[in-house]
C-alpha positions in Angstrom: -52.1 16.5 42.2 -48.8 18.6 41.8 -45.8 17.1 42.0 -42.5 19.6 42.6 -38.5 19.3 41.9 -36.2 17.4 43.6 -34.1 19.5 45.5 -30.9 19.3 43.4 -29.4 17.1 40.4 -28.2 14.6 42.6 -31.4 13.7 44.0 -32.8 13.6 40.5 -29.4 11.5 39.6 -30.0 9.0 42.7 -34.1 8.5 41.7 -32.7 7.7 37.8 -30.2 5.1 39.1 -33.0 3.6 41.5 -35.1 3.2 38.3 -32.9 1.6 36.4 -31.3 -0.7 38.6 -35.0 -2.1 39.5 -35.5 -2.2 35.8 -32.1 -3.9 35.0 -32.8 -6.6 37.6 -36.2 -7.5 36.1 -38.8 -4.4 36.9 -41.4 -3.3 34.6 -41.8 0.0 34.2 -45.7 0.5 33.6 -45.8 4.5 34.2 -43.3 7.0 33.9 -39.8 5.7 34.4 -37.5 9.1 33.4 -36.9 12.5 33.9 -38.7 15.0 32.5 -38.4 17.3 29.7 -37.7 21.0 30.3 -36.3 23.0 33.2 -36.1 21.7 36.6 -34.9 18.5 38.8 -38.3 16.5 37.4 -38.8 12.8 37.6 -41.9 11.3 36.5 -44.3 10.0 38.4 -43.2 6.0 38.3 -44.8 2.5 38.7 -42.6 -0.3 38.7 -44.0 -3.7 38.5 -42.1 -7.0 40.1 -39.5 -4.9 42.4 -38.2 -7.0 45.3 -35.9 -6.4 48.1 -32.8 -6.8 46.1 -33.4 -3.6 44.5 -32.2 0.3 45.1 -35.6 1.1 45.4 -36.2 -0.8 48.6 -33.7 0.9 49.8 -35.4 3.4 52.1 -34.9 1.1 54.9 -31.2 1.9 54.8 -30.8 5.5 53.5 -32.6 8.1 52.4 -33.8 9.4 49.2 -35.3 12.5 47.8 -37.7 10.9 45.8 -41.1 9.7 47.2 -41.9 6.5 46.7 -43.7 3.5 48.3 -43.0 0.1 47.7 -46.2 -2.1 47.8 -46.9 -5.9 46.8 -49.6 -7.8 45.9 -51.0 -11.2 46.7 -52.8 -13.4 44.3 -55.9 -12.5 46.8 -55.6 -9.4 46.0 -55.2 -8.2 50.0 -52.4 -5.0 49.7 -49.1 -5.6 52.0 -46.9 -3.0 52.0 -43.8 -3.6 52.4 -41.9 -0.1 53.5 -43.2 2.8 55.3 
């Protein structure tokens, strides 16, 4: 898989401060989690595990991002509901 830029330093500025508010408000980062190093608008590919609602990175359903990400949760079954497009 390749992954590209984000189209400006904003972008890559709004994905950081989605990161770290989920992480401030109780998110474990398990993959990834910051830019990265060199030239470019890079941010790592990123798991966070125990996001909810409350955080910036829900919030798709209310404005855009640059960043692609999917917000998924998991039952004790183990049966997948995801929770954003």
């Amino acid at each position: 898989m390749t992954q590209g830029p984000l189209i400006n330093e904003a972008a890559l500025a709004k994905v950081e401060a989605h990161a770290a508010d989920a992480i401030a408000k109780g998110a474990v980062v398990r993959v990834g989690g910051k830019r990265r190093k060199g030239k470019g608008y890079f941010f790592e590919p990123t798991v966070l595990d125990g996001c909810d609602a409350t955080m910036d990175v829900a919030s798709q359903v209310t404005e855009k991002t640059a960043g692609p990400r999917k917000m998924v949760s998991c039952r004790l079954d183990k049966t997948v509901n995801h929770m954003l497009p």
